[in-house]
C-alpha atoms as one frame of an Amber mdcrd trajectory, in Angstrom:
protein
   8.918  -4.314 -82.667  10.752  -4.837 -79.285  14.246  -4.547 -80.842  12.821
  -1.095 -82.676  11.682   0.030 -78.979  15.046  -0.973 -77.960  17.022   0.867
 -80.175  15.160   3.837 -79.918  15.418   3.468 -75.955  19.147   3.404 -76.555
  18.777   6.515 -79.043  16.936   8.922 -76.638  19.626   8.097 -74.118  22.199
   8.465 -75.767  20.950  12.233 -76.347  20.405  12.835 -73.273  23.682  11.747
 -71.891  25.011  13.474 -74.693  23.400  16.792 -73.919  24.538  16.397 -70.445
  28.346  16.015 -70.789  28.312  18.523 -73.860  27.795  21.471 -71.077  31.041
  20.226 -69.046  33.162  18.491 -71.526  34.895  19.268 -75.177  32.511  17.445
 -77.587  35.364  14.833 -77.825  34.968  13.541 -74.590  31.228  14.001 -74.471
  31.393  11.547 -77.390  33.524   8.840 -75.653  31.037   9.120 -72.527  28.157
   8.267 -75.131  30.430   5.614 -76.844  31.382   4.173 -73.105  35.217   4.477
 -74.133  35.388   7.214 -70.814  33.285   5.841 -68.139  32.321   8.327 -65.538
  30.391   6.474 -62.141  28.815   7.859 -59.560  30.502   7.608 -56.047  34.397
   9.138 -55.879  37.688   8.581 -56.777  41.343   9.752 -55.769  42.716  11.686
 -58.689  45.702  14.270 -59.339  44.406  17.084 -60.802  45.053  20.688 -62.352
  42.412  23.076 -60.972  42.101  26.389 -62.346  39.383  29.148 -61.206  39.079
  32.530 -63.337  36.780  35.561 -62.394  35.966  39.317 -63.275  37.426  41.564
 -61.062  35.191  44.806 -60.677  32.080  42.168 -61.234  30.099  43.731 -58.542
  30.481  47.692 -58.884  30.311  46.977 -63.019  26.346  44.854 -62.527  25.208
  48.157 -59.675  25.768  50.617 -63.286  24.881  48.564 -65.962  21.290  46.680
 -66.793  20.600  43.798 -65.997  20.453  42.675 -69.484  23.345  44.207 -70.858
  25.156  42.498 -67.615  23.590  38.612 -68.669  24.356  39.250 -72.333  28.186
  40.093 -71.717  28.628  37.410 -69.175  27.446  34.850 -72.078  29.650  36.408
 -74.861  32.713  36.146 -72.148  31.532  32.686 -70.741  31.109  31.771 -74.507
  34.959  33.016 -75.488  36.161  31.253 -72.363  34.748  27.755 -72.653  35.741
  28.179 -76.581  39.395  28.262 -75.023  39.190  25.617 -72.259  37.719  23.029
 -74.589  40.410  23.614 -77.106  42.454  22.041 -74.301  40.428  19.377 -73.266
  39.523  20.728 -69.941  36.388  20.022 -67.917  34.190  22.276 -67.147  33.176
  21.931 -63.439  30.653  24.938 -62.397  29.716  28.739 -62.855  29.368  30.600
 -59.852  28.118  34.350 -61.148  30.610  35.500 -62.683  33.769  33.022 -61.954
  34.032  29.247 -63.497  36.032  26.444 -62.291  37.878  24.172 -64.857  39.905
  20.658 -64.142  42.184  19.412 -65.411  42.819  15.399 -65.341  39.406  14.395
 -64.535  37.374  12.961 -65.994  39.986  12.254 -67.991  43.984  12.898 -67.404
  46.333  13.716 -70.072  50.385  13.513 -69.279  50.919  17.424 -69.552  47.436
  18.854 -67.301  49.153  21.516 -65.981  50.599  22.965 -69.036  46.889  22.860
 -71.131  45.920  24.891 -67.781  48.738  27.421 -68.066  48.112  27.794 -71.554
  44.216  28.150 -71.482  44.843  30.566 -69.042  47.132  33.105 -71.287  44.997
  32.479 -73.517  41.924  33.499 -71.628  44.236  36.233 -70.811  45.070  36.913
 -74.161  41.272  36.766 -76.174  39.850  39.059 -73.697  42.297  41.842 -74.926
  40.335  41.146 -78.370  37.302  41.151 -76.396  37.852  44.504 -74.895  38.967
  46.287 -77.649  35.114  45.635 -78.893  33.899  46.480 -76.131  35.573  49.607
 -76.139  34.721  50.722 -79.439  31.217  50.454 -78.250  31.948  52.007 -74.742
  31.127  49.549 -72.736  32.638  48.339 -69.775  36.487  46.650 -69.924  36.625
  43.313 -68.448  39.253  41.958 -66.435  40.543  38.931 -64.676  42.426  37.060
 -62.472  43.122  33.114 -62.732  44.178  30.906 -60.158  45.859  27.429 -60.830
  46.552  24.650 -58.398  47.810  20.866 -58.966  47.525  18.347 -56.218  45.369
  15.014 -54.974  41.307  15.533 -55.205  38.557  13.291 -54.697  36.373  13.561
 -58.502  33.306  11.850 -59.257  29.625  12.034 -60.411  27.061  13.750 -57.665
  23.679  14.048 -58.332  20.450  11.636 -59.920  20.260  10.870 -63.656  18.377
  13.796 -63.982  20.607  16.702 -62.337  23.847  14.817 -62.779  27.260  17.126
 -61.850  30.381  15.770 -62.431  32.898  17.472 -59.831  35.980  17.287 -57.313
  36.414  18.194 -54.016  39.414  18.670 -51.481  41.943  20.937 -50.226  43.925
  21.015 -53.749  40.705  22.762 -54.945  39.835  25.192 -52.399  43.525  26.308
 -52.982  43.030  27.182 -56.305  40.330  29.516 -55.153  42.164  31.218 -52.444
  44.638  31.938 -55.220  42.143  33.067 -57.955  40.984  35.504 -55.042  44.253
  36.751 -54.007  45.499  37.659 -58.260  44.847  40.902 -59.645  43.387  41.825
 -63.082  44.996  40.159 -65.781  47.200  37.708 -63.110  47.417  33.978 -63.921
  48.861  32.709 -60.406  50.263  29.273 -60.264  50.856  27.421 -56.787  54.515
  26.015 -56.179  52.365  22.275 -56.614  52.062  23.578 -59.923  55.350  25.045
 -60.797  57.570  21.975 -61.647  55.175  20.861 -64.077  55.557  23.984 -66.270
  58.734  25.957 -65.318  59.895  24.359 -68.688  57.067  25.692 -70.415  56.488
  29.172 -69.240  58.422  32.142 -67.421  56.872  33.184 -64.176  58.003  35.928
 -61.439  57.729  34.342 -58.112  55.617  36.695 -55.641  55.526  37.150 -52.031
  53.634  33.947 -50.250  49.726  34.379 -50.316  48.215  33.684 -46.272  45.296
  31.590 -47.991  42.310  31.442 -45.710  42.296  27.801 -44.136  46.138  27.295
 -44.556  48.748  27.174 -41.692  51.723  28.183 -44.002  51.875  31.169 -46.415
  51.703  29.360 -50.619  54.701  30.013 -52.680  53.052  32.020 -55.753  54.673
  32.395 -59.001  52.788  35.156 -61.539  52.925  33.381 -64.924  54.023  35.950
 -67.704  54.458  33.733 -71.175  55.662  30.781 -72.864  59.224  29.704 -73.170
  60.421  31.278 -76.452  63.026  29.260 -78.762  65.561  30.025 -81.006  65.143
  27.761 -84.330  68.290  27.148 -86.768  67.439  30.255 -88.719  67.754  32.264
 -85.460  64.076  33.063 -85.590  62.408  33.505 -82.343  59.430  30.194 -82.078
  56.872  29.566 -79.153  56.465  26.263 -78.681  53.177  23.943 -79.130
């Protein structure tokens, strides 16, 4: 009887931690948490991470026209298209703040190319809600655009909170960058800091823009505007994007 109440102890925790992580994490990694293959403790640790921020431009004058309901049921179809995206790349989900999110990249867990799944979530964020407009047009509603801001650098990461309002998050300089950025690009921008430049200038073709004053910041940021992947040549001669 004790080993039965044991197991089904272990059961009803497991579903809850499951539940938990499923909100931030790709169900992959929600899985490993359960499993105890990715461990994530409370208290911090020094990480290198890709940060990326992404929010509606026009949010404001957009929710003064439009009910309230209408407003809540197209930020969950967006918020729905976006997280679609960003767990397709293993990215962690870190918060929603009305209608921006912040995403990381390396934390909980880091993959060898962070910065590119960023870069690439974010075109393709870019990308869907061209798809996402067109519906909305047909319908005439409202157009949605956005601008992204990525930055790569040292944060502290960790789990803050009790067992029952757990957040898993990162703090520090690298990340309030990323914000500043996301706040200085225009609709349909994907800005990259020069921290996160080298790691994709292979990858991607970018315009580099004047220096951003970031609130907070002594020196202007060297900004490059992202504008596409790389495109190769195969032996045929036919044009290929790379994975």
């Amino acid at each position: 009887i004790n080993e039965r109440r044991e197991v089904a102890k272990k059961m009803e925790r497991d579903k809850a931690t499951r539940e938990r992580f499923q909100r931030l994490l790709s169900p992959g990694l929600a899985e490993m948490v359960v499993s105890g293959e990715l461990q994530v403790e409370k208290g911090g640790e020094s990480r290198v991470a890709t940060v990326l921020f992404v929010d509606i431009r026009g949010f404001t004058a957009m929710s003064e026209n439009t009910p309230a309901d209408e407003v809540l049921q197209m930020l969950n179809e967006y918020f729905e298209t976006v997280v679609e995206i960003v767990f397709r790349h293993e990215g962690t989900v870190d918060k929603f703040i009305g209608d921006a999110m912040m995403v990381i990249w390396g934390a909980p867990i880091a993959h060898g190319d962070d910065p590119v799944r960023a870069v690439k979530a974010a075109l393709e964020i870019q990308l869907a809600l061209e798809r996402f407009n067109q519906n909305r047009g047909d319908q005439g509603k409202h157009l949605l655009n956005v601008g992204i801001g990525i930055n790569t650098g040292s944060l502290v990461a960790g789990y803050i909170g009790s067992s029952r309002t757990m957040s898993y998050s990162v703090i520090g300089d690298t990340v309030n960058t990323a914000s500043r950025l996301c706040d200085a690009a225009e609709k349909g921008q994907t800005l990259i800091t020069e921290y996160t430049w080298p790691f994709v200038e292979n990858r991607f073709d970018a315009v580099e823009l004047k220096p951003v004053y970031a609130k907070g910041k002594h020196d202007p940021l060297k900004v490059y505007q992202v504008v596409g992947e790389k495109v190769e040549r195969g032996s045929s001669g036919r044009q290929m994007v790379r994975d």
